[in-house]
Every structure is written in structure tokens, then in C-alpha cells.
N, C-alpha and C positions, 0 to 999 in steps of 0.2 A: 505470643500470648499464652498467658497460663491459666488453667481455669483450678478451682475448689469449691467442694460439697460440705457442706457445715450438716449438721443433726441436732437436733435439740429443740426448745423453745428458744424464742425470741428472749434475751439477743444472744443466745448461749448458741444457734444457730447462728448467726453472721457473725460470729466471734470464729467459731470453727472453720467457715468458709475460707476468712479474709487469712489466719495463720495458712489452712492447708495451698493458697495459693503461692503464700510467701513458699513453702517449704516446696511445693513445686519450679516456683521460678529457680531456687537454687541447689534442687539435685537434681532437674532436667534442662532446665535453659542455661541459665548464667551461670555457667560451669567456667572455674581456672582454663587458661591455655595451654597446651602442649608445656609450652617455654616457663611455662609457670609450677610444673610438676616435677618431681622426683623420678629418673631411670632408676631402674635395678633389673636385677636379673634374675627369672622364676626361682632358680636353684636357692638363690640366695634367700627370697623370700620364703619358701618351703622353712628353710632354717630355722627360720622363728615358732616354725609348730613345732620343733625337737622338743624331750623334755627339759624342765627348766627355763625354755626360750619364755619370750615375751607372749607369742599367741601358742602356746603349748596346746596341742590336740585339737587346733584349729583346722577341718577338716578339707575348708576350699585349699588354705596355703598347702597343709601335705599333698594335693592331688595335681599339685602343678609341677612336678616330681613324675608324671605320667606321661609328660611330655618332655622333648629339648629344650636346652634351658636357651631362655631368651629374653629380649630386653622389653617391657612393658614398662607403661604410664603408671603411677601408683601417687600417693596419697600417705603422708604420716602421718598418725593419729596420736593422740598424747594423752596417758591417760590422766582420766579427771581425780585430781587432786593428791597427782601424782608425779613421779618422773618420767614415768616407761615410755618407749615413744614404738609404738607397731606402726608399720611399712605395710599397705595393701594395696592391691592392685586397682586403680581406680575405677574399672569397669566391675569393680564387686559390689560398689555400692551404688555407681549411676552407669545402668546398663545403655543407656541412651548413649553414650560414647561411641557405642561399637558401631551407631549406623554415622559415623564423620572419621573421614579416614585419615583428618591427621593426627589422630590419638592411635593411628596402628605402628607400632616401631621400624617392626621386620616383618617379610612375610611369613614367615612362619608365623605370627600374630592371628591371621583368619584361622587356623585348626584348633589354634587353643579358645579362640575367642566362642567359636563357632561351638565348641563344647561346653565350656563352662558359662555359655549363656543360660543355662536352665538352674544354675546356681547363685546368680545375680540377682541383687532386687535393693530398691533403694527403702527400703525399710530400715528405720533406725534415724533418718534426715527429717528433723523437727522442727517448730520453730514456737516460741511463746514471747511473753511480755519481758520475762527473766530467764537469765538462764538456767535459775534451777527449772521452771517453767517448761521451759524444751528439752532439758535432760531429760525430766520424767515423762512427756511425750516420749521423747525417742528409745527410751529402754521399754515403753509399754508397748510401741511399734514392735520392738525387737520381739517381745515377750509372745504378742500375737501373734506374728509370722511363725516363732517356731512352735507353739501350739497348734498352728495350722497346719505346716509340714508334721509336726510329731503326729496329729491325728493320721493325715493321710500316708501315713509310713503306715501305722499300726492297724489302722484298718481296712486298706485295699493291698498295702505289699505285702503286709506279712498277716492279715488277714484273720485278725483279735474276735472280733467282733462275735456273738454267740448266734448263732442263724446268718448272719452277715451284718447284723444290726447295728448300730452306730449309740453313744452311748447321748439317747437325749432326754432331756431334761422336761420333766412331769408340772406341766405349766401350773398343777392345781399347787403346785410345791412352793411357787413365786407368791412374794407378801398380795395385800389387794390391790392397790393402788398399783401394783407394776402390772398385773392381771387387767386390769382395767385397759389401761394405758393401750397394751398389748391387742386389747380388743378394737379398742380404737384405730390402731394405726391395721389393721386385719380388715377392717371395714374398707378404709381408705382404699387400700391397695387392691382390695376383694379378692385377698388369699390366704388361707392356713399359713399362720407362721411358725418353724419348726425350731426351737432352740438346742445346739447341740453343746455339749461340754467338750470343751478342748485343750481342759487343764491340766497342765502337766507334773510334773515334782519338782518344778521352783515354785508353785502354791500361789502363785498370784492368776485370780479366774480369768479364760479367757473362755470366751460364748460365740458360739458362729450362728447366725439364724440365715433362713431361706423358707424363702415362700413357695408352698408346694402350687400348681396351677398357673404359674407364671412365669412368663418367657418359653423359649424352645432353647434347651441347654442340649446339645450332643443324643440329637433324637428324643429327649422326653418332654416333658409339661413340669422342669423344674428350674427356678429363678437362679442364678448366680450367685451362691452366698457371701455373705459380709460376715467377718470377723472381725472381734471385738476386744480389749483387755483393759482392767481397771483394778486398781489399786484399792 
């Protein structure tokens, strides 16, 4: 069983739901079989981040170069409206793999899997009515995850921020009607909603919001935020 979360109004809500469980059923449950995937070998696939290569300065394929080289599950990709065909390791886009062990080659598989778990995520697995419909999902997934990583690189690792502060966005700034709206769903929830910018230098906005006063997050009174990215 798969579940999904639609947002919106009706039916712009159970429009969302009903895709985001498709797009769950097939980058966590009904995944290809072992027999149904491509072997390769880390080394080989690193190759493709050289320069020039296909995934050029792609920075999961060069770190697999950190380890012995070994045989792993992978996945080719094709690019859209193209030739190029990139070779990835299929646990980089559904990390769900790594807990069914006939998707592990060799043993040597548990130390690399076990590491580059924190690099995994199935962001970028879409699904719409067409398929330009779920391209443009899938690169907007793409777009928010790494505005969400780039945030949290820049403001907890290397630590941008001016006082430690985070760069957010001045709600008097939002038209009315989205002001509004905001207030409404603040009622609902019965918490400060805090909008943060997490746009990066490919320019397409991506906004993380979190509700101050809600949930118990890692010792404090702060909600889980949600991140967003729109065209």
C-alpha cells in the first residue's frame, strides 16, 4: 500500500494526492527486479563524472572512487530529447532498495550502501497526465531538494547567515490575497508560519515554510518544514 498528500483546493488537492501516490507506488514499491537491471562496476560508473563524460562533475558518481570498485544495481537514464544514455546506481534514486537484500551484489555492497545512504533520495520520480506534465514535476522536485541542501550547506556548514539568521521572507512583501490565504491556513494549524527563501542561482523560487510552535523537532517547539518549488 502507498499512500499521498495532495495541497490545494478542491480538486487541485485530490489531483495531487492521487499523482503523488502513483509516484510513490513506482519509486518505492513496484520497483524493476534485480534480473531486470543493469550491473556495472563503481569505477566504471565514477567515469562518467570525468570531464566531458555524460554525468560530468556529478558529485555521488565521483565519490564512489572512495571506495573498491564493485558490482552494483544501476538504472540508465536517457536523456530527454536526446541520445546520451547516464548509467546510476539504482539505490540513488530509490533508496528503499537498500532495505531488500537482493538488490546487494557483493558484500562489499553494505559499506558503500551504508554510506552513501545520506546521498540518496528519490526526488526527481514524478508522475502527471502527460509527460511533459511529469518532466516538469520531476525537475521542480529536483530544483527543491537542491535548494534545500544548498540552504542547509550554506547556512548551518559553512555558516552565511548574519547573526546565524536564515534568509526569510517579510510576509508584509506577499500580494494580499496570498497574505490572506496564509492567515487562514495559521488559524487552522494555530501557528506562526515562517517562510524561508531557498533560491538558488538556477532562479527558479523555491520557499521552505515551518510552523513555529508545532511539533517537538530535535528538542525544540519547531514543526518539520516543507519545501516547495514553482515555475
Amino acid at each position: 500500500m502507498v499512500a499521498g498528500t495532495g495541497k490545494g483546493g478542491d480538486p487541485f488537492c485530490e489531483a495531487g494526492a492521487f499523482f503523488e501516490a502513483i509516484e510513490h507506488l513506482y519509486s518505492e514499491q513496484n520497483l524493476p527486479g534485480p534480473e531486470e537491471m543493469v550491473v556495472m562496476g563503481t569505477h566504471a560508473l565514477a567515469d562518467q563524472a570525468e570531464c566531458g563524460g555524460v554525468g560530468e562533475g556529478h558529485l555521488g558518481l565521483e565519490m564512489l572512487r572512495e571506495f573498491p570498485d564493485q558490482r552494483v544495481y544501476c538504472t540508465a537514464i536517457k536523456e530527454w530529447g536526446g541520445e546520451r544514455e547516464l548509467v546510476l546506481p539504482v539505490f540513488f534514486w530509490s533508496p528503499n532498495l537498500l532495505l531488500d537484500e537482493r538488490y546487494v551484489c557483493e558484500d562489499a555492497n553494505i559499506e558503500l550502501y551504508a554510506y552513501m545512504m545520506k546521498y540518496c533520495s528519490n526526488s526527481g520520480v514524478a508522475s502527471g497526465m502527460r509527460r511533459e506534465d511529469a518532466v516538469l514535476h520531476g525537475i521542480n522536485e529536483g530544483i527543491e531538494r537542491d535548494g534545500y541542501g544548498a540552504l542547509l550547506y550554506r547556512y548551518f556548514y559553512c555558516d552565511e547567515g548574519e547573526d546565524g539568521g536564515l534568509p526569510v521572507i517579510d510576509m508584509a512583501s506577499l500580494p494580499p490575497n496570498l497574505q490572506g490565504e496564509l492567515g487562514r491556513v495559521e488559524r487552522h494549524v494555530g501557528g506562526e508560519c515562517v517562510l524561508i527563501d531557498a533560491t538558488t542561482d538556477i532562479g527558479v523560487p523555491v520557499v521552505g515554510a515551518v510552523f513555529k510552535g508545532k511539533g517537538v523537532y530535535g528538542g525544540s517547539e519547531v514543526g518539520t518544514p516543507g519545501f516547495g518549488c514553482s515555475l
